[in-house]
N, C-alpha and C positions, 0 to 999 in steps of 0.2 A: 504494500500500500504506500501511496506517497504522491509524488508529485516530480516530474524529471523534466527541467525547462532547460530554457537557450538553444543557442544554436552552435553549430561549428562549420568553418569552411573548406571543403576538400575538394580536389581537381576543378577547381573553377565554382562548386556548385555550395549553397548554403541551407545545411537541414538539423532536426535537430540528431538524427539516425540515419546513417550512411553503412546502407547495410549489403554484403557483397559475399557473402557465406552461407551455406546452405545449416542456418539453426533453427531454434526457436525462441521470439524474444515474448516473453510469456507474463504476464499481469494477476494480480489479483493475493499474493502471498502476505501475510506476516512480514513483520521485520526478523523474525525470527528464522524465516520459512520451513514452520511448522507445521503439517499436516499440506492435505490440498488445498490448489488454489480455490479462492472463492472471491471472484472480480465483485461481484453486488455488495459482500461486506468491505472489500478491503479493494476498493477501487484504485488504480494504476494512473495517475494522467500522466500523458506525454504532449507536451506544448511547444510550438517554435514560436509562441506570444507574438505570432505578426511578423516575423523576422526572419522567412525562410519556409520551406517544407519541414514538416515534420518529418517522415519518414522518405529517402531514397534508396530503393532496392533493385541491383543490378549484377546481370552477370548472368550465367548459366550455372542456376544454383538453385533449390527447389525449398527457401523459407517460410519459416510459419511466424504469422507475429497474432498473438489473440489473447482476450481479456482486458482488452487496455481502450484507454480512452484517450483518443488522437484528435486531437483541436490545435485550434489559433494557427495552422498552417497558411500562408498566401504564399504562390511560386509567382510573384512578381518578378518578373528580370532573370527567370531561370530558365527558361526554354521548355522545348519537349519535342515531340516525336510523333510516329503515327496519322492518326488522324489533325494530329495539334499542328505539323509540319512544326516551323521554327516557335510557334506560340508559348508562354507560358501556361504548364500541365500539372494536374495534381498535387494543390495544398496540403491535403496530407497526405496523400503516398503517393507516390510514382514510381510505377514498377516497368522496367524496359528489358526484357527478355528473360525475367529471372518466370519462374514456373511458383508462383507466390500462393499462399493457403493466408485469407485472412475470417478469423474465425472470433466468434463472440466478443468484438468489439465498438464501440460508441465512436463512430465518427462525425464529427459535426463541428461548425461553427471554422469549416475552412474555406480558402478563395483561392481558386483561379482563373487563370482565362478561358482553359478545357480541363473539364474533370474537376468539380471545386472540392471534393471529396477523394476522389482516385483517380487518377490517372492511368489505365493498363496497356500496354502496350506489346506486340509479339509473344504472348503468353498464352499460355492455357490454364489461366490462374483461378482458384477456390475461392469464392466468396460468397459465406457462407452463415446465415444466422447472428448477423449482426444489425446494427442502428443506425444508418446513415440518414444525417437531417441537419434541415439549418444551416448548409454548404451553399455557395456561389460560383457559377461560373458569369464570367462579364465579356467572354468574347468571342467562344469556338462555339462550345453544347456541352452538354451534361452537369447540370448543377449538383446529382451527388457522384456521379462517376462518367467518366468519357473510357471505354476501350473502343483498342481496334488492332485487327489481324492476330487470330488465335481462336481458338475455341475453349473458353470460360463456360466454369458452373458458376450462377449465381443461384442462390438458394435460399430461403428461410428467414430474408432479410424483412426488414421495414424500411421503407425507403420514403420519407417524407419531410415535406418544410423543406424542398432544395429550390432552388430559382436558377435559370439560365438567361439571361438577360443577350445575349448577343447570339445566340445557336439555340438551336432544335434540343429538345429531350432534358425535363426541367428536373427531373429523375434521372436516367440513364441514356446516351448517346453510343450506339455501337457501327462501327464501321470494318465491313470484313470479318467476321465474326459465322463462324457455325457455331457450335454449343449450345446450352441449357439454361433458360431462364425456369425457374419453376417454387411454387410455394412460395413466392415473396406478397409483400402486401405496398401498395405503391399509390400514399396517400398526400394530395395537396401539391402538390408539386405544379412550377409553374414557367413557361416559357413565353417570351416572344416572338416567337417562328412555330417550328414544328413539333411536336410529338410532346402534350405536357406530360407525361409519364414516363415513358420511351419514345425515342426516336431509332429506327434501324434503317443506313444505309448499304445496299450493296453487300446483303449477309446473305449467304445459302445457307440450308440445310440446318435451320435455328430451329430448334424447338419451345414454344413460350408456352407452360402448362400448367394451370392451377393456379396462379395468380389473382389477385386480386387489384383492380384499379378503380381508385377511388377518389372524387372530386378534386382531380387535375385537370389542368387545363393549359389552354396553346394559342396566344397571338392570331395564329395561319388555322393548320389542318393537323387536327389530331387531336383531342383532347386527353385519350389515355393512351394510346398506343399507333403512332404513326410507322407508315414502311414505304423505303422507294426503293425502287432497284433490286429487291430482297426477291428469291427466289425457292420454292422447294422448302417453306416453312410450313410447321404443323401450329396453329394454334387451338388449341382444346382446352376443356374445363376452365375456364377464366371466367370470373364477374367483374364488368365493367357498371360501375353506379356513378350515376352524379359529376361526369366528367363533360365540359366543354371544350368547343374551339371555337371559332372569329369564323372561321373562312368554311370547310368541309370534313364530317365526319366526326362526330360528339364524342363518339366513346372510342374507334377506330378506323383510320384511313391509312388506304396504300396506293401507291401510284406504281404503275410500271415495273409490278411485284408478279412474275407468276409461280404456277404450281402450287399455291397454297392454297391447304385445307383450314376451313373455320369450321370445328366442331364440336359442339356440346357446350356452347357458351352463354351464358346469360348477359343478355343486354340490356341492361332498365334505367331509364331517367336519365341517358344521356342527350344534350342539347347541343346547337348546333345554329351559330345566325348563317348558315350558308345553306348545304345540302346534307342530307344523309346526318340524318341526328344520332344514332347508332352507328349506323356505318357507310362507309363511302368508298367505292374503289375505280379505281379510271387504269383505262391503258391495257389490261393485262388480261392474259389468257386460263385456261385450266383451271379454273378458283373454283374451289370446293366448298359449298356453304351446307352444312346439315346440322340436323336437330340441338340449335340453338332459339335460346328463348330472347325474345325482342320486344320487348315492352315499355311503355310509358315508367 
């Protein structure tokens, strides 16, 4: 339990954890560390208080960081990768090739320009049953996380209170991605462009399953879960409630997405000042829609 601030500067870059080894940086002990960890009694913060990323993890190296609560991150003036191109990525983590597991932790209250929350980049990283809320992104998309190119489990998470002020996906932004969205809950989240929940561009073979989205919303098109360019997606079992957008598609829109299947979803109370209050889709071919429920 405790509290581990500041920051440090290494090859160029300032965080408060510069991490390049395949361990586990683990939260929630005793000063003692006595018996197991327990994060809810004996909470861990890790802060760069504004000053840096919190967490950098790179390399070809398969870490776990979990229990811990990662705030005050802003990657102003550090760059990034991926979908960010030369932008500033991931306030509090940014992970660029490492194969990363982040597990039962509180992330919130960071800024970037993409990713205000996470950053991922060329991974197939675990993210998995944690808190991401209250992040900002101000220039790319994804107010609590931006991935792209990898195939990511997100899992178990809550994912709400993030804002994307300059890019799509006021929740999560994914670009190039196949993987596994599933069992998250993806509430309030808000963007001014596309997807206030999600936004996916240009992902095959994504599966989005069992989630829930709920009163997010989107500037453009897509109040809970936007898709362009996305190909050979499954979405099934998902409730979208209470989600708008400006332009097309209340609860979900995709453009120029084919081969996906929508099925077994409930739609209810999504809204929409354009077309398609539940949903909306242009452009595309082979779209599977069955026994989903579509209601007021």
């Amino acid at each position: 339990a405790g509290y581990c601030g500041g920051v440090e500067t290494r090859n160029g870059l300032v965080q408060t954890v510069y991490l390049s080894k395949t361990l586990t940086v683990q939260g929630g002990y005793t000063q003692t560390f006595a018996g197991p960890p327990d994060p809810a009694a004996y909470p861990s913060i890790v802060s760069a208080g504004g000053n840096g990323r919190v967490f950098y993890v790179t390399g070809e190296i398969a870490p776990t960081i979990e229990g811990l609560l990662i705030t005050g991150g802003d990657a102003y003036g550090l760059g990034g990768w991926g979908q960010f191109g030369e932008r500033d990525g991931g306030g509090g983590v940014y992970a660029i090739t490492a194969t990363l597991t982040l597990s039962n932790c509180q992330v919130y209250n960071n800024t970037a320009e993409g990713g205000g929350g996470l950053a991922i980049a060329m991974s197939d990283a675990v993210i998995m049953n944690n808190e991401i809320y209250e992040n900002t992104a101000t220039g790319v998309a994804g107010g609590a996380m931006a991935l792209a190119f990898g195939s990511p489990v997100i899992s178990g998470n809550t994912i709400y209170d993030n804002v994307s002020t300059g890019g799509g996906g006021g929740g999560l932004s994914g670009m190039f991605l196949a993987g596994t969205i599933s069992g998250n809950h993806i509430e309030n989240n808000t963007t001014d462009e596309n997807g206030g929940g999600i936004i996916l561009e240009m992902c095959e073979n994504i599966q989005i399953t069992d989630n829930t989205f709920s009163a997010n919303s989107a500037g453009m098109n897509a109040g809970g879960l936007g898709m362009s360019e996305s190909h050979w997606a499954t979405i099934s079992g998902n409730t979208f409630t209470g989600n708008h957008s400006s332009d097309n598609g209340g609860g979900l829109n995709a453009i120029q997405s084919n081969w996906v299947s929508l099925d077994d979803n409930d739609l209810i109370g999504n809204t929409t000042d354009g077309a398609g209050g539940a949903l909306g889709w242009s452009s595309s071919e082979g779209i599977s829609i069955t026994n989903n429920l579509i209601a007021l």
